[in-house]
LUMPAMAR-942662 format. One record per residue (C-alpha): residue number from 1; residue in one letter; chain; x, y, z. Coordinates in pm, 1 decimal, always signed. Each point is the difference from the previous one (the first is absolute). Last residue first. Layout:
num: NUM	residuo: A	cadena: A	east: X	north: Y	up: Z
...
//
This chain:
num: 247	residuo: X	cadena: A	east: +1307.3	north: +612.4	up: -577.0
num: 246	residuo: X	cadena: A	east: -75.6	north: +103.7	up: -359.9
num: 245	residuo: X	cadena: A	east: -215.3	north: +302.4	up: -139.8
num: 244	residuo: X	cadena: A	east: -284.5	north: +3.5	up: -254.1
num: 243	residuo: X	cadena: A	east: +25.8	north: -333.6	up: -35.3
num: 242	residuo: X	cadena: A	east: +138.1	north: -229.8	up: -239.2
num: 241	residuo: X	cadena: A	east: -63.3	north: -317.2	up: +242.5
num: 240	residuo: X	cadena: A	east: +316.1	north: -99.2	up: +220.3
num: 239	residuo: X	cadena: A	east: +236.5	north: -255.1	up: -66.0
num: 238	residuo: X	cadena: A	east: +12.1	north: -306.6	up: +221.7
num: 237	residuo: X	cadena: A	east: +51.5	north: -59.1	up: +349.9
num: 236	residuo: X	cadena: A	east: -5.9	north: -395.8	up: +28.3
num: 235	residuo: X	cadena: A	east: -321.3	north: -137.2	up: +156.4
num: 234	residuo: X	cadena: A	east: +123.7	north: -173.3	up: +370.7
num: 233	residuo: X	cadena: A	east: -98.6	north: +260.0	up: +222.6
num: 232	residuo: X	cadena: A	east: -352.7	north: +66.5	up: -170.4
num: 231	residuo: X	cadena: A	east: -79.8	north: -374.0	up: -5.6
num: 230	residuo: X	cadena: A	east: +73.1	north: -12.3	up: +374.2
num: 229	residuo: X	cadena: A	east: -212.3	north: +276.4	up: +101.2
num: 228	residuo: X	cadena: A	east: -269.1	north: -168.7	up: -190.6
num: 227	residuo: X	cadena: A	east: +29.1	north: -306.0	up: +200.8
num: 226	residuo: X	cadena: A	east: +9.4	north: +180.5	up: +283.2
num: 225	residuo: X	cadena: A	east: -343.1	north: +212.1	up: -138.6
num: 224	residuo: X	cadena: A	east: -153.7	north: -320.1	up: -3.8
num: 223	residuo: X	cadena: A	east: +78.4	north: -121.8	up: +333.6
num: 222	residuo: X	cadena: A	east: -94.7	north: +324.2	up: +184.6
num: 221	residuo: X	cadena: A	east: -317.3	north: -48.5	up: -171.0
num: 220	residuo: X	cadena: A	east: -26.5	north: -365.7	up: +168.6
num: 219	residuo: X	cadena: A	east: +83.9	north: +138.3	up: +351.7
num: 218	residuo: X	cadena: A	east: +347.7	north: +40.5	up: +139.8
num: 217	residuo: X	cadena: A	east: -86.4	north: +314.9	up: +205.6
num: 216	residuo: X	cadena: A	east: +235.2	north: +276.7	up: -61.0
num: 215	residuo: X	cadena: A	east: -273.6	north: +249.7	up: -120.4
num: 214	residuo: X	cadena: A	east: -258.9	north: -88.0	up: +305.7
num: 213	residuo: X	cadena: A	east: -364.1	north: +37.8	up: -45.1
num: 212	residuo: X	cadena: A	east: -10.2	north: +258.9	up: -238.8
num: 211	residuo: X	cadena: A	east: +71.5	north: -240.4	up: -271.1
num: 210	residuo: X	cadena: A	east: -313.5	north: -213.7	up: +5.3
num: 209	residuo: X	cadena: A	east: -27.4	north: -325.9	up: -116.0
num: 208	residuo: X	cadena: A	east: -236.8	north: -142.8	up: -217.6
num: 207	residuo: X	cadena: A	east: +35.9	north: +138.0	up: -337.2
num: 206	residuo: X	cadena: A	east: +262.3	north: -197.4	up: -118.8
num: 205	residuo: X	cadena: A	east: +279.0	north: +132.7	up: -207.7
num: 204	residuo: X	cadena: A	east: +51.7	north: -121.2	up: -380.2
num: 203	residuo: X	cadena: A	east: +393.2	north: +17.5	up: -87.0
num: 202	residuo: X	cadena: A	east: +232.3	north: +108.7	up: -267.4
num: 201	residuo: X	cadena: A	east: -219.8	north: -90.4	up: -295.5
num: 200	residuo: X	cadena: A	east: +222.5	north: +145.7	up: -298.2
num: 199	residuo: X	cadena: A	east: -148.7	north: +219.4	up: -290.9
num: 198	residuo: X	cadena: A	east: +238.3	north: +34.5	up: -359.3
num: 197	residuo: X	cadena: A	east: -153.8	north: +322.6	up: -173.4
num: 196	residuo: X	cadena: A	east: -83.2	north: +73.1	up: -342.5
num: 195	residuo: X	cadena: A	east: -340.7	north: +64.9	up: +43.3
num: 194	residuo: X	cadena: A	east: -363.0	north: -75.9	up: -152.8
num: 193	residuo: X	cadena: A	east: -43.5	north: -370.7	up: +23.6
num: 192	residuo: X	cadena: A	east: +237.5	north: -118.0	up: +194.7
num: 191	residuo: X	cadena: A	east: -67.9	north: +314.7	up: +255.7
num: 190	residuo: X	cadena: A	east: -397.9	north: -104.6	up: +5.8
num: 189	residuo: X	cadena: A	east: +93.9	north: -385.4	up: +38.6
num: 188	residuo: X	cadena: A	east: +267.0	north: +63.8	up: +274.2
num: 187	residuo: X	cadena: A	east: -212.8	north: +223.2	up: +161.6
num: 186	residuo: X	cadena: A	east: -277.8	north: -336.9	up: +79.7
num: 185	residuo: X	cadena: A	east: +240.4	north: -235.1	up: +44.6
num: 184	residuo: X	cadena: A	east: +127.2	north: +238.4	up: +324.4
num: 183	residuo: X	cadena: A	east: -359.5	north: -43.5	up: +113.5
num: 182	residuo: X	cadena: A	east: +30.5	north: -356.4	up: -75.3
num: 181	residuo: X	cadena: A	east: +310.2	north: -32.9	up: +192.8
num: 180	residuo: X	cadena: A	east: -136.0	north: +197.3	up: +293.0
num: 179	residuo: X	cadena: A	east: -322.9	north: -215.8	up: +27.5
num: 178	residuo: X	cadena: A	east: +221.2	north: -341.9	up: -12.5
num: 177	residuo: X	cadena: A	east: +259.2	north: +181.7	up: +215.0
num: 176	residuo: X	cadena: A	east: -300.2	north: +12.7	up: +282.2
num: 175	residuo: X	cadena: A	east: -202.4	north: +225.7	up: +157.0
num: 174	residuo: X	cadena: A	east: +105.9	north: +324.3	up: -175.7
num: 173	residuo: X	cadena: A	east: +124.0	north: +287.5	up: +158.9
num: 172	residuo: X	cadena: A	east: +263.9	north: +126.9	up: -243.1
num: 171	residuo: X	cadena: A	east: +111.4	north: -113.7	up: -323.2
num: 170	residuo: X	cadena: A	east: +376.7	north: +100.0	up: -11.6
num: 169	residuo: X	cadena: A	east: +113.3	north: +76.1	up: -397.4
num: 168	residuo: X	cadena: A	east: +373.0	north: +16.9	up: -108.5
num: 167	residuo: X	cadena: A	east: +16.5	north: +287.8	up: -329.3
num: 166	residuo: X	cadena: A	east: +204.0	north: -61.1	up: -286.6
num: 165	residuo: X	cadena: A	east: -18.9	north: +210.0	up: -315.2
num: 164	residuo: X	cadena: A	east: +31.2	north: +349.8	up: +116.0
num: 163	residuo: X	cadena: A	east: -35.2	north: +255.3	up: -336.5
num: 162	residuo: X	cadena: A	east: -111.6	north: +281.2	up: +193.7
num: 161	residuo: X	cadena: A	east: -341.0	north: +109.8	up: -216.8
num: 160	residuo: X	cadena: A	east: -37.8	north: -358.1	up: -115.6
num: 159	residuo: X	cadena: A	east: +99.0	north: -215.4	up: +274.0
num: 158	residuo: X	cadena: A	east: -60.5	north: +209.4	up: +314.0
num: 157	residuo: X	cadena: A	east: -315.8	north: +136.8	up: -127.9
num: 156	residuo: X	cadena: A	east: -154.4	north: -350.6	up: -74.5
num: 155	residuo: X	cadena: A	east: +149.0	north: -202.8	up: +311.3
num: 154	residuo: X	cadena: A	east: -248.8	north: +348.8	up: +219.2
num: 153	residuo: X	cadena: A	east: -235.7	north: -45.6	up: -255.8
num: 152	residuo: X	cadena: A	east: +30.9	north: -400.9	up: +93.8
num: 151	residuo: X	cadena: A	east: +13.5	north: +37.2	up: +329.9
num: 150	residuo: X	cadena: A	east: -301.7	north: +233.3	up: +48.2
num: 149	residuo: X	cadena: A	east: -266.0	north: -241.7	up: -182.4
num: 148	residuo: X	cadena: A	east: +169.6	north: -281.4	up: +218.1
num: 147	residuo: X	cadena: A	east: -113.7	north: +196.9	up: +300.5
num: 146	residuo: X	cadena: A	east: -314.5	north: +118.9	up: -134.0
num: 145	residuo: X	cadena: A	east: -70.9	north: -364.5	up: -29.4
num: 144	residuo: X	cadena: A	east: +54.8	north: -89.0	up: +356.1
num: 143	residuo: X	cadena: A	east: +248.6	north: -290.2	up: +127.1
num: 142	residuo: X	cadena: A	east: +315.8	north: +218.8	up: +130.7
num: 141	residuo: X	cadena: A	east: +279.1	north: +194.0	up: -203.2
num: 140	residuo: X	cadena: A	east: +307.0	north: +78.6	up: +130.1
num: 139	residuo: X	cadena: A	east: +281.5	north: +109.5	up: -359.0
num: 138	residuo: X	cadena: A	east: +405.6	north: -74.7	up: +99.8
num: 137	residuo: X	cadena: A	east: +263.9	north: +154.6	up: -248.0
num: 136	residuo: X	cadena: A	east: +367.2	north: -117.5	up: +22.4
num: 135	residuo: X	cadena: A	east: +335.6	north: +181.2	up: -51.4
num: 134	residuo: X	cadena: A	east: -216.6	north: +339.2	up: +61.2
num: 133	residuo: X	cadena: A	east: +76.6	north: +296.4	up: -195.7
num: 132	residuo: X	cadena: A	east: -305.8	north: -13.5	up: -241.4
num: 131	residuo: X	cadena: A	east: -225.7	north: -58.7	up: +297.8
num: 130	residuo: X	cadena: A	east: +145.4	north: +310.8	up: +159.1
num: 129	residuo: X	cadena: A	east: -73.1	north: +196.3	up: -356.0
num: 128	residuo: X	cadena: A	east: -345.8	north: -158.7	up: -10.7
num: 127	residuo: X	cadena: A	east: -129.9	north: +109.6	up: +384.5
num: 126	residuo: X	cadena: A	east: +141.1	north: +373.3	up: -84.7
num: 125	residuo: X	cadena: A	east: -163.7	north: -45.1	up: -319.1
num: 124	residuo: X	cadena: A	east: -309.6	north: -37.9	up: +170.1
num: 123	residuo: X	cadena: A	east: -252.2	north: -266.4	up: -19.0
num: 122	residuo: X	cadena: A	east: -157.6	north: +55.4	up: +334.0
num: 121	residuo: X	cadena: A	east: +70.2	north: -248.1	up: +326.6
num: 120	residuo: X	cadena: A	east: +349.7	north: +140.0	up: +70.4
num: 119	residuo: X	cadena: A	east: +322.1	north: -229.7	up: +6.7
num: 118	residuo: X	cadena: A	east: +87.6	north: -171.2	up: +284.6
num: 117	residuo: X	cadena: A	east: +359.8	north: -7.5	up: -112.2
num: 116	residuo: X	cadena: A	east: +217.3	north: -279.8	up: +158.6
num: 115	residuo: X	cadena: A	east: +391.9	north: +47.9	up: +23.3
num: 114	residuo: X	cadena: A	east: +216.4	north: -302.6	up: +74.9
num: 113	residuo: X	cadena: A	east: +354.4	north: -65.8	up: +131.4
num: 112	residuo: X	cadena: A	east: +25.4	north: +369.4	up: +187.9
num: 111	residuo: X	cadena: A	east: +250.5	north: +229.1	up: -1.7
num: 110	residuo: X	cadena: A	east: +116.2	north: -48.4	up: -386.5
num: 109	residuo: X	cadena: A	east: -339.8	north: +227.2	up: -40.5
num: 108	residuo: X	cadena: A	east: +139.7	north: +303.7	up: +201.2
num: 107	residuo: X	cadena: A	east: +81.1	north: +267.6	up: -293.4
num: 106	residuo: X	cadena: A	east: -220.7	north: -161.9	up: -303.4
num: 105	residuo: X	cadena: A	east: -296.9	north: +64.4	up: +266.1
num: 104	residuo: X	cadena: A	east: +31.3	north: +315.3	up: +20.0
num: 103	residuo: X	cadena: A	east: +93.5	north: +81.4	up: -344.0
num: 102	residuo: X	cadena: A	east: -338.6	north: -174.9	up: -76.4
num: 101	residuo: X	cadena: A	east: -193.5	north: +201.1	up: +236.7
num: 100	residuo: X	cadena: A	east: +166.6	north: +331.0	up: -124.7
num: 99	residuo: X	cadena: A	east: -103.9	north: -102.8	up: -354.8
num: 98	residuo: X	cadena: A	east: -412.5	north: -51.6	up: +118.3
num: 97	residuo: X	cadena: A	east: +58.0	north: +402.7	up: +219.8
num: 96	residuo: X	cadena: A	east: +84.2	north: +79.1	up: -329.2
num: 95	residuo: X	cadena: A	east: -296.4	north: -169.0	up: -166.2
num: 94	residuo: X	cadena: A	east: -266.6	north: +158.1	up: +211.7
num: 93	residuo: X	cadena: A	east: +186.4	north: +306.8	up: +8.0
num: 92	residuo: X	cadena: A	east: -44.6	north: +58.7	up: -322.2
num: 91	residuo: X	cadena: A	east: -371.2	north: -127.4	up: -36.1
num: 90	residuo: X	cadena: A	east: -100.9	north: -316.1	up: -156.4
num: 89	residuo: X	cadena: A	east: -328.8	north: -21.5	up: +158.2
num: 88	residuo: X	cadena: A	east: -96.5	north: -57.4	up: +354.9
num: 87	residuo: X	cadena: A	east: +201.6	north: +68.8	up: +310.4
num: 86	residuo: X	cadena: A	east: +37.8	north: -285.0	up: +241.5
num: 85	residuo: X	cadena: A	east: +354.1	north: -66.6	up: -89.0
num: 84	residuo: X	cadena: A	east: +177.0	north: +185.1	up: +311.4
num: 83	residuo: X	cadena: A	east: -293.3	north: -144.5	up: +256.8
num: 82	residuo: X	cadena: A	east: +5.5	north: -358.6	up: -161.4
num: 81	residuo: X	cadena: A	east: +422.1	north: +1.3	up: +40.1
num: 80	residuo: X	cadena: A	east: -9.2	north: -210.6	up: +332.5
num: 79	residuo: X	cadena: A	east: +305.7	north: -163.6	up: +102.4
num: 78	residuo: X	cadena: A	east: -5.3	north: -363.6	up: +175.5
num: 77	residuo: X	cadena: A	east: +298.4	north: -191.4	up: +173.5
num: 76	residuo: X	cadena: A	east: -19.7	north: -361.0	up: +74.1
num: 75	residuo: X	cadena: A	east: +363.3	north: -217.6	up: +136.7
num: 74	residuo: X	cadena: A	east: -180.3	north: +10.3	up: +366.2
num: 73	residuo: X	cadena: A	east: -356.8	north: +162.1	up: -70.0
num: 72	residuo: X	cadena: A	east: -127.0	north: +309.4	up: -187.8
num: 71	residuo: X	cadena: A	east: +335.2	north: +211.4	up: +74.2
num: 70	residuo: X	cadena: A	east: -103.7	north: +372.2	up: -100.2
num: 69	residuo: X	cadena: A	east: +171.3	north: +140.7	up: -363.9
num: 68	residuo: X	cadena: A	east: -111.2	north: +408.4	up: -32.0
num: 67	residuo: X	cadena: A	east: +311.1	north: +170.5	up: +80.9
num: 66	residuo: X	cadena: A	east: +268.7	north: -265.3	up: -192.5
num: 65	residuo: X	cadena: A	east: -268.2	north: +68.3	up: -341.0
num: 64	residuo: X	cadena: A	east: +113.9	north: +356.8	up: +12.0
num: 63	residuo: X	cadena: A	east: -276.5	north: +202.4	up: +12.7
num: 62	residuo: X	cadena: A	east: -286.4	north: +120.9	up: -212.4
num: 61	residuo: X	cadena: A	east: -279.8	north: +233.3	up: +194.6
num: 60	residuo: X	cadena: A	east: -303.4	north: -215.1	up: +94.8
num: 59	residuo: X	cadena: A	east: +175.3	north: +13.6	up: +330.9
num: 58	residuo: X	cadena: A	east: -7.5	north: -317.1	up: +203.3
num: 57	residuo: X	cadena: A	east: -181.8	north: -149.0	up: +353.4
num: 56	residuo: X	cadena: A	east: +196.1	north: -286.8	up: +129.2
num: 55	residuo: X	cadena: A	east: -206.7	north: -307.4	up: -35.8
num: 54	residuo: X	cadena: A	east: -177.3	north: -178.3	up: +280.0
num: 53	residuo: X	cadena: A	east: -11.1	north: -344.1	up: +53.3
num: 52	residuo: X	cadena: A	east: -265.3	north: -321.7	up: +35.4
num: 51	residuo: X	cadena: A	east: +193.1	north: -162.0	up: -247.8
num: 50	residuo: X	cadena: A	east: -354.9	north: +24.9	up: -266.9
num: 49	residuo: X	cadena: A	east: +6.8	north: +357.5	up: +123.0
num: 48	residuo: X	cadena: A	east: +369.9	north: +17.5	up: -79.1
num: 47	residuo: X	cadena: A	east: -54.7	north: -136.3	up: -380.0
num: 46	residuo: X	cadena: A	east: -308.6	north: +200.1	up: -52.3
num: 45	residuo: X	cadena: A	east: +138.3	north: +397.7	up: +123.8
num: 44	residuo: X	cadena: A	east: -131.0	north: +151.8	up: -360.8
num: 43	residuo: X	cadena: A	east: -136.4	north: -339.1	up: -147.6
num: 42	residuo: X	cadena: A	east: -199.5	north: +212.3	up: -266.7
num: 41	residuo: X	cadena: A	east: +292.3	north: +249.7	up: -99.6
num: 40	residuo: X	cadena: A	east: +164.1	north: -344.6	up: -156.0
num: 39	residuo: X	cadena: A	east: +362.8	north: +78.0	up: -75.4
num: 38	residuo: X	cadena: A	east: +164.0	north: -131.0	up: +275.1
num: 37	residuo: X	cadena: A	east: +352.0	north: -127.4	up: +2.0
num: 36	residuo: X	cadena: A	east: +91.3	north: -305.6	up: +126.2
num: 35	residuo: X	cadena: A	east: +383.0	north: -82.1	up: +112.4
num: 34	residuo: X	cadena: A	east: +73.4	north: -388.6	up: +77.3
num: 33	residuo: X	cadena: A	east: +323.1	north: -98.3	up: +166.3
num: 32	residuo: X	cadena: A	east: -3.1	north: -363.1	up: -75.0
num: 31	residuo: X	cadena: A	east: +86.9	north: -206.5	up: +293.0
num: 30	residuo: X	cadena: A	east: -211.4	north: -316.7	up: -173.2
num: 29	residuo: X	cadena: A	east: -278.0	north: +104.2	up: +318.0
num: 28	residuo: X	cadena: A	east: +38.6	north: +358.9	up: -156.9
num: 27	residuo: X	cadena: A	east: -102.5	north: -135.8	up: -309.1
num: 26	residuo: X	cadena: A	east: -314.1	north: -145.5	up: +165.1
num: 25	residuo: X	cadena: A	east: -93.9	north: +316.3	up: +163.5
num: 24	residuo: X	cadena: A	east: +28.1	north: +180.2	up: -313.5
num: 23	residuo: X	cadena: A	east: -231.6	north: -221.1	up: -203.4
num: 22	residuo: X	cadena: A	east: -244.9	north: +1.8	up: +284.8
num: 21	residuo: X	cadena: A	east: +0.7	north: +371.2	up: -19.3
num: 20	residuo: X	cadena: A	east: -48.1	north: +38.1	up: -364.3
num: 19	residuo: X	cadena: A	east: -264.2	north: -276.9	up: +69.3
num: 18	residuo: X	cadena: A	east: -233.6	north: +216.2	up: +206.9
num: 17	residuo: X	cadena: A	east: +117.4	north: +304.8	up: -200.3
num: 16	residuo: X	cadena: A	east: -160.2	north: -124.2	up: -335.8
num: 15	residuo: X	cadena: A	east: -293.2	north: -186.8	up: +167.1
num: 14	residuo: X	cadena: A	east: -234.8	north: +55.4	up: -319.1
num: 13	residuo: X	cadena: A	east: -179.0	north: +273.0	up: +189.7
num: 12	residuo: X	cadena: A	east: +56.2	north: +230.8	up: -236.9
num: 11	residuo: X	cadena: A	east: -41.4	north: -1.7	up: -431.7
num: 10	residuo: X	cadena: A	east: +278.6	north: -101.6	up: -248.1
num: 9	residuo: X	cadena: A	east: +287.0	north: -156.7	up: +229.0
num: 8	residuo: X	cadena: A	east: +331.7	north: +92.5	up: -35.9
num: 7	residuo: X	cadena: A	east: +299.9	north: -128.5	up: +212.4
num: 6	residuo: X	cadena: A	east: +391.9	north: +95.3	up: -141.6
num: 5	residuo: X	cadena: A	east: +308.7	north: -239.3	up: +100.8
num: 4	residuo: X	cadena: A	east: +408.4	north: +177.3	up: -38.2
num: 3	residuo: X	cadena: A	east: +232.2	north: -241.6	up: +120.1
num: 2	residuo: X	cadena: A	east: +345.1	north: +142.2	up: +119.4
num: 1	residuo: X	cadena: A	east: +290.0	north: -172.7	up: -106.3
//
């Protein structure tokens, strides 16, 4: 059954395509077919840059999701929706152009053996309703305050405007998983506290190793995001969130 994984993060530059990437790379390596689709209008042509590549040029126009998939790597394929959904507002077309997507993806999901949303940046409903249809929910942050301030009103509007109650959190470039597991400590108090939400530490990254280097290099990040990979294969589908619309 096909595994359904959304990744949020409250503000940019929290390494949310970075480790997207690495998490795809790694299932692939577990020959996992691995489909990511794009949401973030801010990484536009990221994920090939970071591979060195060049993405096909598409039409803002809505297509068929089989016109608009490009192979990323061997067993990786990317589609990019940020150019359909980059309209502001609620509008019509906004949100039929949002049903066609899901339709879309409903059609070729058994395909592949994981899905990954990079979700958009911006508390959208958009960003909410593919959170809501994800088997598991994965929020970056890093070491900064306005990062934590962002991840919790990010935890805060997806558990009491959208009624999620389990999110996984991956601290991001930290220098150590003492400093990422106080960090995580640290939104684990605020959501005790004031949510109704059940927080897991999936994995603190270290901050001292590039990515751009080489994406298949076996480095330390690489190791992490393996590890992760491999938690994400083995967590039983379950059902999906009351969202808006299901996968």
């Amino acid at each position: 059954m096909t595994k359904v994984i959304s990744i949020l993060s409250g503000k940019g530059g929290e390494g949310k395509t970075s480790i997207s990437l690495k998490i795809s790379y790694a299932l692939s390596k577990q020959n996992k077919k691995v489909l990511i689709l794009d949401f973030d209008h801010t990484n536009r042509s990221d994920y090939f840059s970071i591979l060195h590549k060049k993405p096909i040029p598409q039409s803002k126009e809505q297509s068929p999701i089989e016109h608009r998939i490009q192979l990323l790597m061997k067993n990786v394929y990317i589609v990019s929706y940020a150019d359909i959904l980059e309209c502001k507002g609620n509008s019509a077309s906004f949100w039929q152009n949002h049903y066609h997507i899901f339709q879309d993806i409903e059609r070729i999901k058994t395909e592949y053996d994981v899905i990954l949303i990079d979700t958009a940046i911006n508390f959208s409903e958009a960003s909410f309703s593919f959170a809501k249809a994800s088997d598991e929910i994965y929020i970056i942050l890093s070491y900064s305050a306005p990062s934590l301030t962002k991840a919790y009103q990010l935890l805060k509007e997806l558990n009491s405007k959208h009624s999620i109650y389990k999110v996984n959190v991956i601290v991001n470039n930290v220098s150590s998983y003492k400093e990422g597991s106080a960090i995580f400590k640290k939104l684990l108090w605020l959501t005790h506290n004031y949510l109704e939400i059940t927080l897991q530490l999936s994995a603190c990254i270290p901050n001292n190793l590039s990515l751009q280097k080489n994406i298949c290099k076996a480095d330390r990040t690489y190791s992490y995001c393996s590890k992760l990979a491999k938690q994400v294969s083995l967590q039983k589908t379950t059902a999906k969130q009351q969202g808006y619309l299901k996968l």
